[in-house]
N, C-alpha and C positions, 0 to 999 in steps of 0.2 A: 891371586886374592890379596888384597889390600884391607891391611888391619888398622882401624881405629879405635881408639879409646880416649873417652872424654870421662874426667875425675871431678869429683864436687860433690854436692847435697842435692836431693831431691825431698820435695817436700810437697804437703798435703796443701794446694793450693785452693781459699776462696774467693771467687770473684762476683764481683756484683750481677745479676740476671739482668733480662730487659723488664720484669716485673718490680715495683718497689717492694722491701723486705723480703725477699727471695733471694738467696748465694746459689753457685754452682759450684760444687764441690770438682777439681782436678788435682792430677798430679803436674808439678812442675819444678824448675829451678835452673839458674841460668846454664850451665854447664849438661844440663839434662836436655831443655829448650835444644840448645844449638845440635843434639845428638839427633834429637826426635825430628829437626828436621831436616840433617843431613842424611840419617834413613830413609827419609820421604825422597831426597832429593836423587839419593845414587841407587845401581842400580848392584843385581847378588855378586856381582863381582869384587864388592866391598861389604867388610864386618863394620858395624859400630854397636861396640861396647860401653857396657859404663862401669866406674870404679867408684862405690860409695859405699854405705853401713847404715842397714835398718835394724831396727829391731823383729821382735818374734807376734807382734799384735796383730789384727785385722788390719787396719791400714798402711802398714809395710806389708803385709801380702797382695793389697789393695795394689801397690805400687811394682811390688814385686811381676803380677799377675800381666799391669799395664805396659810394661815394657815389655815384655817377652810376648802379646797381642801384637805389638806395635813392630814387631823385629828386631829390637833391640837386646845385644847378650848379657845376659844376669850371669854368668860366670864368675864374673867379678865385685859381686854386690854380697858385704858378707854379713851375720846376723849377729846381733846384742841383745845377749839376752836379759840386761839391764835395763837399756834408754830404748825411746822408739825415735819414731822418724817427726820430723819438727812440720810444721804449720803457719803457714803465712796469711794474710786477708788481703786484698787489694781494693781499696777506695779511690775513685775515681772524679775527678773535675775539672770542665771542659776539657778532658781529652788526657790530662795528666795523670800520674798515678799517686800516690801516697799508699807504705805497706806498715804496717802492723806485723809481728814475731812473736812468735811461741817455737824457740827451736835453741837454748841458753843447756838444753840435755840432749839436745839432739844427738843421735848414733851415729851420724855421719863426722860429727866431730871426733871419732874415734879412728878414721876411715883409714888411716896413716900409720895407725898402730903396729901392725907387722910387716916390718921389712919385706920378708918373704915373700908374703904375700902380696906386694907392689911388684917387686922384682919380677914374680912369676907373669903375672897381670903385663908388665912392659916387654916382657919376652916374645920374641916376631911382630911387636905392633911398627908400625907403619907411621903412625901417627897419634902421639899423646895431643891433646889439650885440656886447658884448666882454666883458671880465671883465679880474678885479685878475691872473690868471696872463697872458692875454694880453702888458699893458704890463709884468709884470715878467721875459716872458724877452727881453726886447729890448734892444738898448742903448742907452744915453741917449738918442742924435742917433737911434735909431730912436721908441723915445717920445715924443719931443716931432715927430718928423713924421707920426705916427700922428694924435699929437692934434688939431693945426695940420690937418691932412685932416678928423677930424669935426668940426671948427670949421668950416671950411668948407660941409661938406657940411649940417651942422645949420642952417646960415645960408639956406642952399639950399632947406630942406625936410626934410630926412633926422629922424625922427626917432631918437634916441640912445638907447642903454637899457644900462645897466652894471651888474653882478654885482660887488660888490669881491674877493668868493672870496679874501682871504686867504691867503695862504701864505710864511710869513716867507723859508723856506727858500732860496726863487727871489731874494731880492731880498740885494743888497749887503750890506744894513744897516736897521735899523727906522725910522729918520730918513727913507730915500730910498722906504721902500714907503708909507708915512705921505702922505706929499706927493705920491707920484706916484697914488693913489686918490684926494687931495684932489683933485691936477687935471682928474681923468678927471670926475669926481661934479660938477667945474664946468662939465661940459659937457651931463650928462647929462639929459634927458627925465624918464626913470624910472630909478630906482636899486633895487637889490633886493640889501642887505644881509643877512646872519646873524647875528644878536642874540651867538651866544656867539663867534664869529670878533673883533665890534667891540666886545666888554667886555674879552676877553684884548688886543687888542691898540691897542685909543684908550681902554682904561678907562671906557668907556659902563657907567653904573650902570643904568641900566635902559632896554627898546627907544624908551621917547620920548626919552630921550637922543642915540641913535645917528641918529631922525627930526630932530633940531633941529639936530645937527651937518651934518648933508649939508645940509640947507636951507640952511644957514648959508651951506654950502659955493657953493651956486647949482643946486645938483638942484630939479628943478620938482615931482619928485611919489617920495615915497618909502614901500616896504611891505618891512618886516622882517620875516625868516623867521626863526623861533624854535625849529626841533628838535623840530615837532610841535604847540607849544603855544600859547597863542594870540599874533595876529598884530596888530599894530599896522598904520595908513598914514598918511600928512596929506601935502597937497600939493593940487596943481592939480585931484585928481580927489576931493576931498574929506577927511575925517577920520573916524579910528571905532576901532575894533578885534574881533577878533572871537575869542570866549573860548568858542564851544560846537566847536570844530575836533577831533575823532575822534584819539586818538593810533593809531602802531601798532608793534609789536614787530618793529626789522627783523633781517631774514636778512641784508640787506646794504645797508649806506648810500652804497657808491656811486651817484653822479647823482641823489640825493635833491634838493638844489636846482639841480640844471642841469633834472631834470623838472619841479618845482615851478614853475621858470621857465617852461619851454616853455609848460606848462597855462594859468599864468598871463597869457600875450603871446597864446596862442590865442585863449582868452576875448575879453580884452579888446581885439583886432584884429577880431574877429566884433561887437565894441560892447556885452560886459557891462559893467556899472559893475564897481568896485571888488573890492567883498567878492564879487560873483561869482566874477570871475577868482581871486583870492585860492581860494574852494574848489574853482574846478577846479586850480588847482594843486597844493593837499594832495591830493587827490581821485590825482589822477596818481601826485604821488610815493608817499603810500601804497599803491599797488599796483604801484611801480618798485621800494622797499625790503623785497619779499617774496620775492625774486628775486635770485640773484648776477650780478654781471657792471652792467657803464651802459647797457646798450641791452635793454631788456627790451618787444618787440611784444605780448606777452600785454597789458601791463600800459595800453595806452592801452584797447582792447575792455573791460578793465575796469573801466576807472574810468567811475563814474556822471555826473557832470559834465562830461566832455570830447567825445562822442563826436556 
């Protein structure tokens, strides 16, 4: 059995309907995304867990209820009986997304809070990952206990795997999101950047740039996502890029790289090389961005490479 755990927020997601003035109400969040469809993707010979903190209300039961439906382990999802779980909107045009926050109390900002409770959570997993929203809704002293746990747990075994996901929004200051993705990336196994995320904001000229800064960093092996277009890697599982990758027109870019990822981690936990996993990840996400909403089940039967 092969144990995964993915760490972060989930939250009460709304997105537009195909009706005008209609929302649909889901649960989602990028570190949850990439969980729900690496469950989709693997089969019972792999756990995926999640590691977060709702509160005691209807809609962290709501969420609670949705994951443990979906196969995912709620072992590690703990309860506040202060904050609840935060809430997002997703507005859409021509294809792009713009999001709105209500999540400034969220419970998952707490998620870091007992060591122990990390600890236990990293004990026989196989596989942590996380992402750059993760470490930045937490606070400092939870950050750096987050980190101090996969230090731990990586020393253990656990392999690491990070998403930087970008989002200035969430963080203090550009200086403190800057450094706290350096220190995550010095932990990290595999890192799975986005080429225009780390040109706006570490002024990487081009994606072997943003490969040579993480190595720098202490990342063992890293593959940049480019918006479709071709994909760069170097590191521990070798070097290449690969420039024949399929673009596609999306209806909706949400979970675009939290799918990419999932495809990505499936493959290459099933034991493809590199540019494998790499096209069942585009493989995935182009048929997650034809679709609104982050949780699209059509879209794993569809994709050629994954299944």
């Amino acid at each position: 059995m092969t144990h995964i755990l993915s760490i972060g927020e989930a939250m009460v997601e709304l997105s537009q309907a195909d009706q005008p003035q209609l929302w649909r109400l889901g649960i989602a969040g990028d570190t949850l995304n990439t969980a729900w469809y690496l469950r989709r993707l693997l089969d019972e010979a792999f756990t995926v867990g999640y590691l977060t903190r709702v509160g005691m209300g209807a809609f962290s039961q709501q969420m609670l209820d949705f994951l443990a439906a979906e196969g995912i382990d709620i072992t590690h999802v703990a309860r506040d009986p202060e904050r609840e779980i935060g809430l997002y909107a997703i507005s859409l045009q021509a294809g792009e997304r713009s999001f709105a926050y209500w999540r400034d109390s969220s419970a998952a900002r707490r998620l870091a809070d007992d060591r122990n409770a990390m600890d236990a959570a990293l004990s026989g997993c196989d596989m942590a990952y996380l992402s750059g929203i993760t470490l930045a809704i937490l606070p400092p002293e939870g950050r750096a206990r987050l980190l101090e746990a996969l230090a731990a747990a990586r020393a253990a075994g656990t392999t690491v795997v990070f998403d930087p996901n970008l989002r200035p929004r969430l963080w203090t200051d550009a200086t403190t999101m800057r450094q706290g993705i350096q220190d995550a990336a010095a932990l990290a196994d595999l890192i799975l950047p986005s080429f225009d995320d780390e040109a706006a904001h570490f002024g990487d000229a081009d994606p072997q740039a943003t490969i040579d800064r993480y190595l720098g960093c202490g990342a063992a092996h890293v593959v940049v996502k480019n918006g479709g277009g071709p994909m760069w890697f170097s590191g521990a599982a070798g070097t290449g890029a690969l420039t024949d990758l399929w673009p596609e027109t999306p209806v909706d870019t949400t979970a675009a790289g939290d799918s990419f990822n999932a495809g990505y981690l499936a493959a290459w936990l099933r034991g493809a090389d590199c540019p494998t996993a790499i096209r069942a990840g585009h493989d995935l996400s182009r048929q997650v961005i034809r679709h609104r909403g982050a949780l699209v089940p059509q879209a794993v039967d569809a994709s050629p490479t994954v299944v």
